[in-house]
C-alpha positions as a Markdown table, in Angstrom:
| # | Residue | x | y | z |
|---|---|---|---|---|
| 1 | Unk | -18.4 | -13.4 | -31.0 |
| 2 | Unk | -19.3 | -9.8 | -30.7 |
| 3 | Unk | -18.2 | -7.2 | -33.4 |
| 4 | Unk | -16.5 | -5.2 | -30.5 |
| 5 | Unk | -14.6 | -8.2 | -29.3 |
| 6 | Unk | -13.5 | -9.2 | -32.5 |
| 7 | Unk | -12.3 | -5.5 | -33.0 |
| 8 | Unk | -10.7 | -5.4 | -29.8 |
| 9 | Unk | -9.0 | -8.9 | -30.4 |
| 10 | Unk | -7.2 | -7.9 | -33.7 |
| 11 | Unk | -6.1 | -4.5 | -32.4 |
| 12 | Unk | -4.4 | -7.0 | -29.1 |
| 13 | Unk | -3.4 | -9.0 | -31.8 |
| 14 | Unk | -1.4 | -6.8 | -34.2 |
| 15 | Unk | 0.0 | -5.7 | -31.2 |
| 16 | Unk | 1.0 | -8.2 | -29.1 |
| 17 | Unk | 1.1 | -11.5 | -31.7 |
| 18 | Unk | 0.1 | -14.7 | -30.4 |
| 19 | Unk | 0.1 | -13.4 | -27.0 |
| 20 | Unk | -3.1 | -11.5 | -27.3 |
| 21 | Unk | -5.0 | -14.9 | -28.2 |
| 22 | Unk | -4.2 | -16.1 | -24.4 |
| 23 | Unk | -6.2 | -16.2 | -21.2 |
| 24 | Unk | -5.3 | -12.3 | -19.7 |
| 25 | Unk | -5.7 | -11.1 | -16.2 |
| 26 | Unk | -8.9 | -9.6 | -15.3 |
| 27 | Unk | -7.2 | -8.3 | -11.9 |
| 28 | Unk | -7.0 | -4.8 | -11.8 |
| 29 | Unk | -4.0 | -3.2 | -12.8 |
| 30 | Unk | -3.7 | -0.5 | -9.1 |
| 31 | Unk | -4.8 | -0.7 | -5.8 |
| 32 | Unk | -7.6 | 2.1 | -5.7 |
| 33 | Unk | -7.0 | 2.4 | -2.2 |
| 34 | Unk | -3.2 | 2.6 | -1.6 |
| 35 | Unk | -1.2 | 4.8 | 0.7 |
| 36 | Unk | 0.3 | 7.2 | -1.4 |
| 37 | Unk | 3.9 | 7.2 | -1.5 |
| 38 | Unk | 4.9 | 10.6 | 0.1 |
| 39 | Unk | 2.7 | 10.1 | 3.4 |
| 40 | Unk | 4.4 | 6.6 | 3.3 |
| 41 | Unk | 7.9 | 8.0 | 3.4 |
| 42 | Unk | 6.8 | 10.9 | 5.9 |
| 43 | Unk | 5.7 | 8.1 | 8.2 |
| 44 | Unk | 9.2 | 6.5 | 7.6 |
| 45 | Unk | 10.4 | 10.1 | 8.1 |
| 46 | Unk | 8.8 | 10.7 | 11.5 |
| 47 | Unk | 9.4 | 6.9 | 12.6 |
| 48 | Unk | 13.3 | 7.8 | 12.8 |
| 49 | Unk | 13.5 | 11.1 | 14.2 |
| 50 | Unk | 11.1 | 10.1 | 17.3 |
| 51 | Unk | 13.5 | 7.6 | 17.6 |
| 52 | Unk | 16.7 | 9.5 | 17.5 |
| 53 | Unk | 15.0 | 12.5 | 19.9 |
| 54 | Unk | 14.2 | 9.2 | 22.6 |
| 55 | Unk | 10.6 | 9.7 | 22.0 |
| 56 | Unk | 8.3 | 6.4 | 21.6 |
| 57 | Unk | 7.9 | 6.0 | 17.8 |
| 58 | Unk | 5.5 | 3.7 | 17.8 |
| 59 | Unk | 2.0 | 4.2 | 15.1 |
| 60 | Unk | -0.2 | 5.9 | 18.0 |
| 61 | Unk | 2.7 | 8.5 | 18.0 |
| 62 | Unk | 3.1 | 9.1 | 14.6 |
| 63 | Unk | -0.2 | 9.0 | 14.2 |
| 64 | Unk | -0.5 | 11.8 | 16.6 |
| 65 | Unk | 2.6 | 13.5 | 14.7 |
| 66 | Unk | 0.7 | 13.3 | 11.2 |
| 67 | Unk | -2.8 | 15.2 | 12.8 |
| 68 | Unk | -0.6 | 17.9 | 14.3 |
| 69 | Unk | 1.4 | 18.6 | 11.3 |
| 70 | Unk | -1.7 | 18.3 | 8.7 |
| 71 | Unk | -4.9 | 20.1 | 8.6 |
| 72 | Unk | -6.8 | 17.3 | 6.7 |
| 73 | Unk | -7.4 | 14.5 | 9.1 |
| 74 | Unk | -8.7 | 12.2 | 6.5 |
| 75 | Unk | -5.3 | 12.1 | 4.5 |
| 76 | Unk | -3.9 | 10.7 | 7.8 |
| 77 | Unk | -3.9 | 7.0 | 7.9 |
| 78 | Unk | -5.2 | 4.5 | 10.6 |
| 79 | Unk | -2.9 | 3.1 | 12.9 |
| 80 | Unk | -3.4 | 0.1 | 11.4 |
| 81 | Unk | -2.6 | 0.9 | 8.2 |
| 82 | Unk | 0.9 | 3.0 | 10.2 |
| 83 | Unk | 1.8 | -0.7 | 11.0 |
| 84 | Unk | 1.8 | -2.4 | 8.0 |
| 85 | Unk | 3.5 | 0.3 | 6.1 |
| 86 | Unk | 6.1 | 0.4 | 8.8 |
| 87 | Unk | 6.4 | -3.8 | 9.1 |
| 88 | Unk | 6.4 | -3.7 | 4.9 |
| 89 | Unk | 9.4 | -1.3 | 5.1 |
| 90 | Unk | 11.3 | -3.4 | 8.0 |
| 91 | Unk | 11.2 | -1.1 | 10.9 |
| 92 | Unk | 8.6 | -3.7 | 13.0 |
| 93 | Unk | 9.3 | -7.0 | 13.3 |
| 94 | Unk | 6.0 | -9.1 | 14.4 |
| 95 | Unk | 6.3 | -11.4 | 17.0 |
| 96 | Unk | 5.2 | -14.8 | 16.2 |
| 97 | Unk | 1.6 | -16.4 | 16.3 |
| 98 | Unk | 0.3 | -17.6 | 19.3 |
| 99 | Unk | -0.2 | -21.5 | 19.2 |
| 100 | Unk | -4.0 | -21.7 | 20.3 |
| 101 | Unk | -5.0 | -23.1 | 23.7 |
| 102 | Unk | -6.5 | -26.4 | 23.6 |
């Protein structure tokens, strides 16, 4: 055992108890690469009042929305990405999978 590891594994223990001497996630604790929240609820945002004006409000659009009404293109997220915040929040429903053709 390493001097630093034994260090580290007293401080975890005085701190946690018996706890600390258990198996622990090496996962990491955020997702570097999330959307951040406000462009997440301006998606939201946009999703609802295209609908309400009778405009199509699908990700294209509010893609198209999010490069008009920001200079910085690369803040805007994919289409892709549009969908699955949109399906995550309940607005998109996906259809089912296709059973494969034999």
């Amino acid at each position: 055992m390493s001097t630093w590891f034994f260090y580290d594994l007293r401080r975890r223990y005085a701190e946690e108890g018996e706890r600390a001497l258990g198996p622990r996630s090496r996962a990491p604790k955020t997702v570097a690469n999330r959307t951040a929240e406000w462009i997440e609820d301006e998606i939201v945002r946009l999703r609802k009042k295209l609908g309400e004006d009778g405009w199509d409000n699908g990700p294209a659009t509010i893609w198209t929305h999010l490069r008009d009404e920001f200079a910085v293109e690369s803040d805007i997220p994919s289409e892709a990405t549009i969908w699955r915040i949109l399906t995550r929040r309940g607005f998109i429903t996906p259809e089912p999978k296709k059973a494969p053709k034999h």
